[in-house]
N, C-alpha and C positions, 0 to 999 in steps of 0.2 A: 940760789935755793936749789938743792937736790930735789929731782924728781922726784924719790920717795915724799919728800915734804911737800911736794906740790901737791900731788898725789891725796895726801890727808889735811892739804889745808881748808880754810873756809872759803878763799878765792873759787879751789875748783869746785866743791861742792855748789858753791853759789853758781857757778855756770852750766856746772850739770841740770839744773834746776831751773836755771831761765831758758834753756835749750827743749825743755821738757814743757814747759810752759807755750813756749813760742812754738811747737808743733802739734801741740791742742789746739791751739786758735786757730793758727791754718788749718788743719783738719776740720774745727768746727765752720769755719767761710766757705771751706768748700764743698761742705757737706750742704750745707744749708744754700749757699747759691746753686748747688745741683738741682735739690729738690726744686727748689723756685722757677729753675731752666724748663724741668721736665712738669711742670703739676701736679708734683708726687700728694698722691693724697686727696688732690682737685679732680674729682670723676664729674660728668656731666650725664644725665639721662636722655638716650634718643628719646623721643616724643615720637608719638602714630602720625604717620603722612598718609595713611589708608584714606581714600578718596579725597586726598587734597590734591588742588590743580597744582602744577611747578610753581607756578607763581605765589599760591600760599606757603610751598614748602619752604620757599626760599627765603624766605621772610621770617619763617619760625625756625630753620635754621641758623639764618645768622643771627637772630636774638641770641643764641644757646653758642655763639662761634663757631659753630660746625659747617661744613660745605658737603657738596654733594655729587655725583655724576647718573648721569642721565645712561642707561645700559643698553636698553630697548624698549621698544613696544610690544609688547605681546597681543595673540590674537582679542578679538572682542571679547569684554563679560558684561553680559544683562547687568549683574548686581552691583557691576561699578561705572559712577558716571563717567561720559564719553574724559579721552586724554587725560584722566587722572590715575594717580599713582595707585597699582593693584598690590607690587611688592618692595620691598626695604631689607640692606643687608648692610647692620646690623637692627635685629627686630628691635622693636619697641621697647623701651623698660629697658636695654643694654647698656651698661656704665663705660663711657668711654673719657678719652682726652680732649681738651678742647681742641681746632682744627682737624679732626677726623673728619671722613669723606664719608659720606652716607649713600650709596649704591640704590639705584632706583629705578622701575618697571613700570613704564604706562601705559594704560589702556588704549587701545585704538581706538578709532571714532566710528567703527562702523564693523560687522561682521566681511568678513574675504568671502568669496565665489568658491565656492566647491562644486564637481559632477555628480554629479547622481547617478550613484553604480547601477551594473543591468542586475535587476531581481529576480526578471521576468522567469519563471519557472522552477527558482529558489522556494526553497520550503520557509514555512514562516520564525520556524528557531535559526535559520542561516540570517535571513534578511536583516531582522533585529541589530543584530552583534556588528553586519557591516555597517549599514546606516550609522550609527555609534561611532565608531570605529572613524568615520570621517569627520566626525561634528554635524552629523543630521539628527531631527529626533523623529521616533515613530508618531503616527498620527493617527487616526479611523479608521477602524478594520470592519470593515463588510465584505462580506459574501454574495456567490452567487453560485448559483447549478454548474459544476466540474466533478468530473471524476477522481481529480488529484486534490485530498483534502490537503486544507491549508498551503499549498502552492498559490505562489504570486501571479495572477495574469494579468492585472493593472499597476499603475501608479499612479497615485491624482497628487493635485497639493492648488488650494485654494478652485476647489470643484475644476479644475482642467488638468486633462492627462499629461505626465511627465516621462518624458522620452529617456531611453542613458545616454549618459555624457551631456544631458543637460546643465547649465551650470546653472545655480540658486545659492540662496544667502543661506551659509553654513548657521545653523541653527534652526533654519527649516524645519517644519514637519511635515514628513511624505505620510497619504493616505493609502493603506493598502486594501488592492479589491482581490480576495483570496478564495480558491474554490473550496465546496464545503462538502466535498469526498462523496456527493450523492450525484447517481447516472438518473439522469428526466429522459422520459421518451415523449415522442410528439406524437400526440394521439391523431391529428389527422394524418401522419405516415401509417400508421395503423389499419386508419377510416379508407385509404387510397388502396392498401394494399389488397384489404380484403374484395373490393368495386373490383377491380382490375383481375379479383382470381373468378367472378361469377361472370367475367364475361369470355373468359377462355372457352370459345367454341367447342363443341365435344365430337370426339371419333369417329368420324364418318365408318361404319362398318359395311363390310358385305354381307349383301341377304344370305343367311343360311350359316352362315358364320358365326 
């Protein structure tokens, strides 16, 4: 048979056609074993570990197939209980894959020691901002008789004075005792002063003088 006639007969047709056939189906197997490889399509929802201990996390983690890594602890927060998770990366509500690693932050057990900067003679909009500034909070402002209003001449914190460079639990509140810009005089330096000029002896003169 001449190539031409091969060419138009139905043998090759019929081969061109199962050749067409048979690389749809491979195509279709591998398409579809892909996706089944990858999860295409299968997203899963992180769930909130916000104040769960690791040990709960890990638990409702691997319900969902997901795992997790432990990053750091970060300083103390009041609002979250001691060693449990304050942060999570990816947030909550995020649609991931199954065995994704879920990134995780937990609370310390306890506030760190901080010093306690010197105020002593700082005005009272400096003081504020440092205290802050370290993780201290302000506490009781009273006053008392000083020429320099609003300057710092004490530091208290639970009714006893606090020195700088003392160290206390970061979150502390320092009391400050601040002068309240008015000059007192002591009226017995007054009462003394005046006794003391009546009895200045007087000028012995000469007669005729």
């Amino acid at each position: 048979m001449s190539l031409r006639k091969y060419l138009t007969s139905r043998v090759f047709f019929g081969q061109i056609l199962f050749a067409i056939v048979s690389v749809g189906i491979v195509a279709f197997l591998f398409f579809n074993s892909l996706n089944y490889l990858t999860n295409h399509g299968e997203e899963i929802e992180v769930p909130n570990l916000s104040k769960l201990s690791v040990e709960q996390a890990e638990e409702k983690l691997s319900d969902l197939d997901l795992d997790y890594i432990i990053l750091d602890t970060v300083d103390y927060r009041a609002e979250f209980p001691k060693l449990t998770i304050v942060e999570q990366e990816p947030k909550a509500g995020a649609k991931v894959k199954g065995g994704r690693k879920v990134y995780l932050k937990i609370n310390a057990s306890t506030f760190t020691m901080v010093a306690v900067p010197d105020l002593i003679e700082k005005t009272y909009r400096q003081a504020v901002p440092t205290l802050k500034a370290i993780g201290l909070q302000e506490g009781t402002i009273t006053y008392k008789p000083y020429l320099g209003k609003d300057m710092v001449l004490e530091m208290m914190m639970n009714g006893q004075r606090v020195k700088p460079g003392q160290k206390v639990l970061k979150s502390s509140k320092i009391d400050l005792v601040l002068g309240d810009g008015k000059v007192v005089f002591d009226d017995t330096m007054l009462d003394s002063t005046a006794v003391d000029s009546t009895e200045i002896p007087p000028i012995d003169t000469v007669d005729g003088e």
